[in-house]
Every structure is written in structure tokens, then in C-alpha cells.
C-alpha positions in Angstrom: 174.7 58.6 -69.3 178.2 57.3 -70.1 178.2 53.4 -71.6 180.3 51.8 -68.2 177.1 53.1 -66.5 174.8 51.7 -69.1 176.4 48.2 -68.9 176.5 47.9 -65.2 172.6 48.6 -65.4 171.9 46.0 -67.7 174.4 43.8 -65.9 171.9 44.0 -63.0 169.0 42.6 -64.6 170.5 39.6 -67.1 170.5 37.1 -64.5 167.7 34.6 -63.4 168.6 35.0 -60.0 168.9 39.0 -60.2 165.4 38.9 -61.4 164.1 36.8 -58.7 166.1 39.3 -56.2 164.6 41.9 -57.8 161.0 40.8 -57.6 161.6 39.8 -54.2 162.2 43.2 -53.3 158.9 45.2 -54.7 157.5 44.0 -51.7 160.1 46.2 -49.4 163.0 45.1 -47.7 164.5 41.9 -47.4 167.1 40.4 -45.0 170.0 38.7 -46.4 168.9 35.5 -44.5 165.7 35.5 -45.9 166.8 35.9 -49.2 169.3 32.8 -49.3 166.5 30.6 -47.6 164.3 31.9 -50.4 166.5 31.7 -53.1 167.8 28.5 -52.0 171.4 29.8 -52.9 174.7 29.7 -51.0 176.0 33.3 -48.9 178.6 33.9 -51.1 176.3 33.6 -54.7 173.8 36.1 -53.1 177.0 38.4 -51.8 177.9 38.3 -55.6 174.4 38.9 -56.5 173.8 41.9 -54.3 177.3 43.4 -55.2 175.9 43.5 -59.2 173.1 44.8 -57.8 174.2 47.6 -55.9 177.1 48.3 -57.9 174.1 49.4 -60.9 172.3 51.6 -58.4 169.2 49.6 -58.4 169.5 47.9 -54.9 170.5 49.4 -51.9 172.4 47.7 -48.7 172.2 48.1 -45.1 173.6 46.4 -42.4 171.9 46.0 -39.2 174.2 43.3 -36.9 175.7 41.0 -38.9 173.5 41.2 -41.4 172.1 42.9 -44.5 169.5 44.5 -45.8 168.2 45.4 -49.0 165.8 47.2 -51.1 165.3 48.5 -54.4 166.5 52.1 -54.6 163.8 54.8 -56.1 166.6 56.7 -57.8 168.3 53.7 -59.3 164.8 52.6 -61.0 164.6 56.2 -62.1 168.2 56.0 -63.6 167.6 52.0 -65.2 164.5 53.5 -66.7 165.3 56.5 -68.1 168.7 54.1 -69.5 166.3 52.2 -71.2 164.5 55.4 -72.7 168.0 57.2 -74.1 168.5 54.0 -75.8 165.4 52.6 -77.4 164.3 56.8 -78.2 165.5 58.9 -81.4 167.9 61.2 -80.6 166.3 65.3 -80.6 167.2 68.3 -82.8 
């Protein structure tokens, strides 16, 4: 995995609000409107939020209407985890 990759993983989860997003969604898929009541944050923080999100591969978008959806991505967990494992492992041969 290339470093530009790397970074915008760990991008994703070095924000206290990320975090919250993030354990927000292990229960399965939020609307945006929910989230910003929850979060108590304004649209356009939790539009900046999600965008980090996404952009890393962990979170997913939909929209439905006008409005958003999002969970966390299966693949994109895969992909921050195994991140985490080329880093913190010794390299083999």
C-alpha cells in the first residue's frame, strides 16, 4: 500500500468527531440527519467529516432524496486493518 493511501486512512480516524461517526456506524446505517442531531454539529462539519471518511475507504455514502446515507464499508476496515498490520509487522524474507 502506497503512503498517500496510508495517510488518508489514518486521516480518517484522528479526529474526535471521526471516531464518534465511526462508532455511530457499527450499529448499521445512519442518515445524515440523524447524525448531525446526534453529533450536535453543523451540515457542513459533518459534509467535511464524511468526505475524510469516504475519501479513506472506511465509510461508504448513499443518497436516498436529499439525503445521505452512510455506513462503514467491510473492505475499507479490511484495508485500515491490514494498513495497520504492514506497518506495526517486520518486514519477510
Amino acid at each position: 500500500m502506497d503512503e498517500k493511501k496510508m495517510a488518508l486512512i489514518f486521516k480518517a480516524f484522528c479526529d474526535e468527531n471521526r471516531i464518534r461517526i465511526l462508532k455511530m456506524l457499527r450499529s448499521g446505517e445512519k442518515c445524515a440527519c440523524k447524525m448531525i442531531d446526534e453529533l450536535n454539529v453543523t451540515q457542513p462539519t459533518l459534509s467535511h467529516h464524511m468526505k475524510i471518511l469516504c475519501d479513506s475507504g472506511i465509510v461508504l455514502g448513499r443518497k436516498e432524496g436529499k439525503w445521505m446515507y452512510y455506513s462503514i464499508s467491510a473492505e475499507g476496515a479490511k484495508v485500515a486493518a491490514d494498513c495497520i498490520k504492514e506497518l506495526t509487522s517486520a518486514p519477510k524474507g
